[in-house]
C-alpha positions as CSV (number, residue, x, y, z in Angstrom):
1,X,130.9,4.6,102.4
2,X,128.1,5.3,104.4
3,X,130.5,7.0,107.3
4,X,131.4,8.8,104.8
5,X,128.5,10.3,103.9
6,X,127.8,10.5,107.2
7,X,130.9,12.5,108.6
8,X,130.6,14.6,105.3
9,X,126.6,15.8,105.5
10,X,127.4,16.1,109.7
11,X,130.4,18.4,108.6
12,X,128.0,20.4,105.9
13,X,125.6,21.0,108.6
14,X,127.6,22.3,111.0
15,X,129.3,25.0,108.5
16,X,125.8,25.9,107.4
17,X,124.0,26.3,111.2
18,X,127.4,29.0,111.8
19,X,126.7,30.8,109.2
20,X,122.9,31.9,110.4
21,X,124.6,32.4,114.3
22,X,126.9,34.6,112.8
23,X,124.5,36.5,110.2
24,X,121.9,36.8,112.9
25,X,123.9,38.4,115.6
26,X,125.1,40.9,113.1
27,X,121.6,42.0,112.5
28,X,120.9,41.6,116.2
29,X,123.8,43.9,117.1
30,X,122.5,46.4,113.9
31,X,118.9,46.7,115.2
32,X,119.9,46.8,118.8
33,X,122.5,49.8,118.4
34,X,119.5,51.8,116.5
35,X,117.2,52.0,119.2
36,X,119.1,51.2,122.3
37,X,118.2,54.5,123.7
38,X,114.6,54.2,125.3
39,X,114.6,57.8,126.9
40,X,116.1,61.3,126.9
41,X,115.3,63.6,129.9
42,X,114.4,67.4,129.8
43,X,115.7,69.5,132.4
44,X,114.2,72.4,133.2
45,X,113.3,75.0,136.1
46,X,115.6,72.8,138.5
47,X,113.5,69.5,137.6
48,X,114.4,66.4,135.4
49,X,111.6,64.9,132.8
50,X,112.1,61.4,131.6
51,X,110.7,60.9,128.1
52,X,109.8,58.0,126.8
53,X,110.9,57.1,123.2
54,X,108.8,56.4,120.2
55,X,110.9,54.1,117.8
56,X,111.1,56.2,114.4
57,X,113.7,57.6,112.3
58,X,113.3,61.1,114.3
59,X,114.0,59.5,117.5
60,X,117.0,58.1,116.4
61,X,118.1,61.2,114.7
62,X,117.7,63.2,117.8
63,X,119.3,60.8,120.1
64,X,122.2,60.7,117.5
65,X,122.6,64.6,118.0
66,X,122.3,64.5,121.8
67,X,125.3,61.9,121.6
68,X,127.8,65.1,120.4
69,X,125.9,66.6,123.6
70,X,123.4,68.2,125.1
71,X,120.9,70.5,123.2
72,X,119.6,74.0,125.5
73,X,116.1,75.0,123.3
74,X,114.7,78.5,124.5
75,X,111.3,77.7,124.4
76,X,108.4,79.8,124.2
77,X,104.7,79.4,125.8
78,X,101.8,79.0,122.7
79,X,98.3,79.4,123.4
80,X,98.5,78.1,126.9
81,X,98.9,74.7,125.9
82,X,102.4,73.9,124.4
83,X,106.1,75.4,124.9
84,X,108.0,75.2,121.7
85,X,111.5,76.0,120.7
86,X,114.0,75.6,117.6
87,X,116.3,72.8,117.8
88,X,119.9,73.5,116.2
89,X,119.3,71.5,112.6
90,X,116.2,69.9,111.2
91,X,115.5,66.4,111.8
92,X,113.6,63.8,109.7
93,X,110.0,64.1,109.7
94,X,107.8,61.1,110.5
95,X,104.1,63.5,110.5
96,X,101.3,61.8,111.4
97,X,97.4,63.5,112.2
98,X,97.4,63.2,115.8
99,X,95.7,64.7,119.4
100,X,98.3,65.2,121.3
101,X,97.7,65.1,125.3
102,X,99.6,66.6,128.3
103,X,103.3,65.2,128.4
104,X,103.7,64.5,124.9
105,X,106.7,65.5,123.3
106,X,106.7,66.6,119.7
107,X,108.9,67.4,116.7
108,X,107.3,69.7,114.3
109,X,108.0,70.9,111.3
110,X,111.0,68.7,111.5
111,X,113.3,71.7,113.6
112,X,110.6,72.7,116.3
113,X,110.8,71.0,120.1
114,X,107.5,71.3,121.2
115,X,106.4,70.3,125.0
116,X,102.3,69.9,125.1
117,X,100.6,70.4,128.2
118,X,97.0,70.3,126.8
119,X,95.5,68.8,123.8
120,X,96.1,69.8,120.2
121,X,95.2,67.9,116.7
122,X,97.8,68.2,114.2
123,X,100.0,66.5,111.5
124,X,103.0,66.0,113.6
125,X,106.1,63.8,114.6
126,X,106.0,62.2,118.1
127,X,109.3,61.8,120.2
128,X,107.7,60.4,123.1
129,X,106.2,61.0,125.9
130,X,107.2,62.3,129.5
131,X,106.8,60.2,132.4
132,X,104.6,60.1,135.3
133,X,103.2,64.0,135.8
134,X,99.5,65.0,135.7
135,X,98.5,68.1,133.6
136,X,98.6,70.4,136.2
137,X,102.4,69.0,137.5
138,X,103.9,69.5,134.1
139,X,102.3,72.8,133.4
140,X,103.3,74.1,137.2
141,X,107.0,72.8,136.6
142,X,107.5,74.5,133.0
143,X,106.0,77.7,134.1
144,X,104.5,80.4,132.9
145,X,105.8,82.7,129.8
146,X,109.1,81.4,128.2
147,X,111.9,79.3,129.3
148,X,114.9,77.5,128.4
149,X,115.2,73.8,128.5
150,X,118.0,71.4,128.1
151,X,117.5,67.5,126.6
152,X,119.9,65.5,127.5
153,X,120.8,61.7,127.2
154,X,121.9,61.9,131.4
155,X,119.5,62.3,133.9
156,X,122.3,63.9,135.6
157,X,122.9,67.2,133.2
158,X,123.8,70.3,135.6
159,X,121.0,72.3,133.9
160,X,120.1,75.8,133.7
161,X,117.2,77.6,135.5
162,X,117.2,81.0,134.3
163,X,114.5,82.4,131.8
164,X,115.6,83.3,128.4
């Protein structure tokens, strides 16, 4: 009697602990797939930005899009402190009151790319944040006036460099 009990709660246990393995690596895989991407990169007047991600529902919206393929935003120069441009669609918002700084990358007004290369305090939605350039390197590289980026999910993207 008592190897039976035995064989039958060893038997129980084993049927339970698969049932976690299997449940957890289902969510694993889930929560992995929705933010496997950890950067996009910008390529623009013959140089390639990496950005890196924020993890928010924008983010992952975006990086959905650029899946179907790259996305070319004309962008215009603001105040002498950002570049922004109209993406194809709106994207879920995720606004918070923030300064921004030099590099960061922003989504405004849920259908606005906007590329800061000074400070700004606004309610926005951050995308991330571009890698590795001072100030003076970022503004230098997107130039003065307007000009047309692409964001890509390839570091390799044949990009344009003319002015739109």
């Amino acid at each position: 009697m008592l190897l039976f009990v035995s064989l039958a709660y060893t038997a129980q246990a084993c049927a339970i602990s698969n049932l976690p393995a299997r449940n957890n690596e289902n969510h694993k895989s889930k929560t992995d797939n929705r933010m496997e991407t950890k950067q996009f990169y910008i390529h623009v007047n013959g140089h390639t930005l990496t950005v890196d991600l924020k993890e928010n529902s924008s983010v992952q919206a975006v990086v959905s899009e650029l899946k179907a393929g790259d996305i070319i935003v004309p962008m215009k120069d603001y105040a002498d402190f950002e570049k922004f441009g109209e993406l194809p669609r709106s994207f879920p918002r995720n606004d918070e009151r923030i300064i921004t700084e030099s590099g960061d990358v922003i989504l405004s007004e849920g259908n606005l790319l906007v590329i800061y290369y000074d400070r700004n305090s606004w309610s926005f939605t951050r995308l991330g944040k571009i890698r590795g350039l001072s100030q003076s390197e970022l503004k230098k590289i997107l130039g003065p006036g307007n000009v047309s980026v692409t964001v890509s999910l390839n570091p390799d993207t044949v990009f344009k460099v003319d002015k739109p």
